[in-house]
Structures are given as structure tokens and as C-alpha cells.
C-alpha positions in Angstrom: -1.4 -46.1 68.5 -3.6 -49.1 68.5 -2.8 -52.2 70.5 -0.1 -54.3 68.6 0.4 -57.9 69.6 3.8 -59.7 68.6 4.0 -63.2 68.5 5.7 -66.7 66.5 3.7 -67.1 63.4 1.2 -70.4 63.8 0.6 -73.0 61.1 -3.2 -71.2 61.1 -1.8 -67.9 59.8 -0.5 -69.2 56.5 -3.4 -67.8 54.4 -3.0 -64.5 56.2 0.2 -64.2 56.3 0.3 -64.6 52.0 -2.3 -61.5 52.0 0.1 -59.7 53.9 3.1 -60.6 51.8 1.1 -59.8 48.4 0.0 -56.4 50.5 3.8 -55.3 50.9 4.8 -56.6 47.7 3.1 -53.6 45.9 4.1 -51.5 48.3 7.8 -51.3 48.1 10.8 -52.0 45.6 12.9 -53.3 48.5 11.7 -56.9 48.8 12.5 -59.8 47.0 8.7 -60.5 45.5 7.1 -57.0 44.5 3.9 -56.7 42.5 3.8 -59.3 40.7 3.0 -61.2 43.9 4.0 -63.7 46.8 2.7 -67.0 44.8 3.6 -69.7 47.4 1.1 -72.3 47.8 -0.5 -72.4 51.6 1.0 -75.5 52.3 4.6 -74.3 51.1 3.6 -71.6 53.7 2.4 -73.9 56.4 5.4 -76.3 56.2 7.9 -73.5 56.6 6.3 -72.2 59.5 6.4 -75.6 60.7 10.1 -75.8 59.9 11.1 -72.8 61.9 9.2 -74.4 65.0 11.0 -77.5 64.4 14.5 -75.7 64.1 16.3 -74.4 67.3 18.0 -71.3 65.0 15.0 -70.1 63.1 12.1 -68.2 63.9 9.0 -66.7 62.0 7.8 -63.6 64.1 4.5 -61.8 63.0 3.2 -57.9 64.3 -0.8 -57.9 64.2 -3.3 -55.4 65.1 -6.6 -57.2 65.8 -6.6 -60.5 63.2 -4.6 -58.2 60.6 -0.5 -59.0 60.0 1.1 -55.7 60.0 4.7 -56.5 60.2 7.1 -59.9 59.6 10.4 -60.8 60.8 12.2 -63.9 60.5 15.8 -65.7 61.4 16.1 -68.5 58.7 18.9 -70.7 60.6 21.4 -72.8 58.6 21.5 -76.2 59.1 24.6 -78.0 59.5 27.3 -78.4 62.6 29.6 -75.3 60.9 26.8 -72.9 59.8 24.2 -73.4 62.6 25.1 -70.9 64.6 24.5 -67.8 62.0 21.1 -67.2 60.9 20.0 -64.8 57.6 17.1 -62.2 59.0 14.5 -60.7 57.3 11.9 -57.9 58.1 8.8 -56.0 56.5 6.2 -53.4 57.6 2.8 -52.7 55.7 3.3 -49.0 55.1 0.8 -47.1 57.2 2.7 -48.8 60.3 6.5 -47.3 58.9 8.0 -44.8 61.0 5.7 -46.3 64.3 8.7 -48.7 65.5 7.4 -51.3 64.9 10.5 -52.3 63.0 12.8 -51.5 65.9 10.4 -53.6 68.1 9.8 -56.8 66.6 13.8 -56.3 65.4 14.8 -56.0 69.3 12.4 -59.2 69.6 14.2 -61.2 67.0 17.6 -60.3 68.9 16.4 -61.1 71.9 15.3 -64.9 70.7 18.3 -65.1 68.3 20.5 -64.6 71.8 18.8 -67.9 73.4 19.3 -69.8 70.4 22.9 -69.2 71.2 22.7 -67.8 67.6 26.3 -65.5 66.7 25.7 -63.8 64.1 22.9 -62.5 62.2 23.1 -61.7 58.2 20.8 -59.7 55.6 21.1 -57.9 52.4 19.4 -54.6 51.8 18.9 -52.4 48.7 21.3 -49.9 48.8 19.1 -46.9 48.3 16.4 -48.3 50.8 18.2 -45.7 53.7 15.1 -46.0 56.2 16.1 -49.6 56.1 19.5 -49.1 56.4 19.7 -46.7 59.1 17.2 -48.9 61.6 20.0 -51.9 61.1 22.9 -50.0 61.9 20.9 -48.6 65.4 20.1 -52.2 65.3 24.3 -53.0 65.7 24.3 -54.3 62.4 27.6 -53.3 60.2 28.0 -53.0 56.7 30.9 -56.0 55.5 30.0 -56.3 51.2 28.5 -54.9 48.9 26.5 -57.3 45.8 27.1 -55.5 42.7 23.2 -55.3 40.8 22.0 -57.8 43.3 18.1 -56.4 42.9 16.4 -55.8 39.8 13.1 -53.7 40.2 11.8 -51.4 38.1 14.1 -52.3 34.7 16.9 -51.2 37.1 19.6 -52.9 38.8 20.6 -52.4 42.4 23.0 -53.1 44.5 22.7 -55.0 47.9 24.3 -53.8 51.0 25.1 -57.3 52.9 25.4 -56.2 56.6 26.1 -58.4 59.7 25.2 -58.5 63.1 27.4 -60.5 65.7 25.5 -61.2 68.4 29.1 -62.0 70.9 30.0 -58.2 71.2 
């Protein structure tokens, strides 16, 4: 496999990193924009990536091979005294890198930095027929606790969301 570089997404990536999105938008029914496109300015971009820097419970991640995004993870942290120790995750892979673990990587990386924001618990919804998905958060430690009733719409269909947690403490 080529040489994959992870690393915290820079303010300089923006514009990339909206090819990317647009990229894995048409290539799966399982994220929250699909092929009708990622249409965030570059600025809206910029400034959350400056946000997460800024925050001590979030973190933008990016997975590249040479100058190209392959992969995304991020821990959105709440702000707020009560809430600012949980953090809502999110993760994609173009799909010529699935089944290379590079999920599982740049997940173990976001566990890893979650910990020394003294982060306790992660949170995430997932389609609940995306099972590839499903099965790398539960080797992940990640345990089912709800269920959204028609939560996604893709396709003219409804689907539900599997909310599943992660508590970082055990």
C-alpha cells in the first residue's frame, strides 16, 4: 500500500478538503451530504477548521496519500461546562481506500487524541444498513444505546440511524 500520511487538517486544505467531501458524497448513501454535493463555502470550511484548533475537545483529522485527502475523521466537542467532555465523531473513506484500514487507523488516532482531551465519551449515528460501518465501531468499543426511527432519507427511502456511544473511562 502506498505511503499514507495522517495528520490535523490546516486552514490550507479547505479547498481540498471540499473535493474530497463532493468525492465521497457520490460515493455512498451513508453520509449526511450525497450527490447533490458538499456546498460549503471555503471560508465556512476554513473557519471550522480554525474552530477545532481553537477548541480543546474537537479535532479535524485528515488521511492523504501524496497532496490527495483519502480519508476524514473528526471529534466536534460541545461547548459548555456540562457537555464539554462528550464529543460527536465522524469518519469517511474515498472508496478505493475501504477495506485497507484506514478506518480503523485514523479511528485509533481520534481515540487516542480524544483520551488527552480528557474527552469521556464519544457519540455518532450510523445508517442502520451501512454494516461495514457498523462492525468497525463496535471493534472500535463503541456500543449501540438508540435507535432514530427514519433518521436518513437517501434514495426516496427512509432509514433508520443506529446512535452508538463510545465511553472513553472503561
Amino acid at each position: 500500500m502506498e505511503n499514507i500520511v495522517f495528520r490535523e487538517a490546516e486552514i490550507d486544505d479547505a479547498e481540498e478538503m471540499i473535493s474530497y467531501l463532493n468525492i465521497v458524497g457520490r460515493e455512498s448513501d451513508n453520509l449526511m451530504h450525497g450527490s447533490d454535493g458538499f456546498n460549503v463555502p471555503v471560508e465556512a470550511v476554513k473557519q471550522r477548521i480554525k474552530a477545532s484548533h481553537d477548541a480543546d475537545n474537537s479535532v479535524i483529522l485528515i488521511a492523504l496519500a501524496g497532496e490527495r485527502i483519502i480519508a476524514r475523521a473528526e471529534l466536534n466537542g460541545y461547548p459548555g461546562s456540562r457537555l464539554h467532555h462528550n464529543a460527536v465523531f465522524s469518519i469517511s473513506v474515498r472508496k478505493d481506500y475501504w477495506n485497507k484500514k484506514i478506518g480503523t487507523m485514523l479511528m485509533t488516532e481520534i481515540i487516542e487524541r480524544a483520551k488527552k482531551m480528557n474527552l469521556r465519551n464519544i457519540e455518532l449515528e450510523v445508517v442502520a444498513g451501512n454494516k461495514a460501518a457498523i462492525a468497525l465501531y463496535h471493534k472500535m468499543g463503541f456500543s449501540d444505546v438508540g435507535v432514530y426511527k427514519d433518521y436518513w432519507f437517501a434514495n426516496n427511502v427512509y432509514s433508520d440511524a443506529i446512535v452508538m456511544q463510545r465511553c472513553l473511562d472503561d
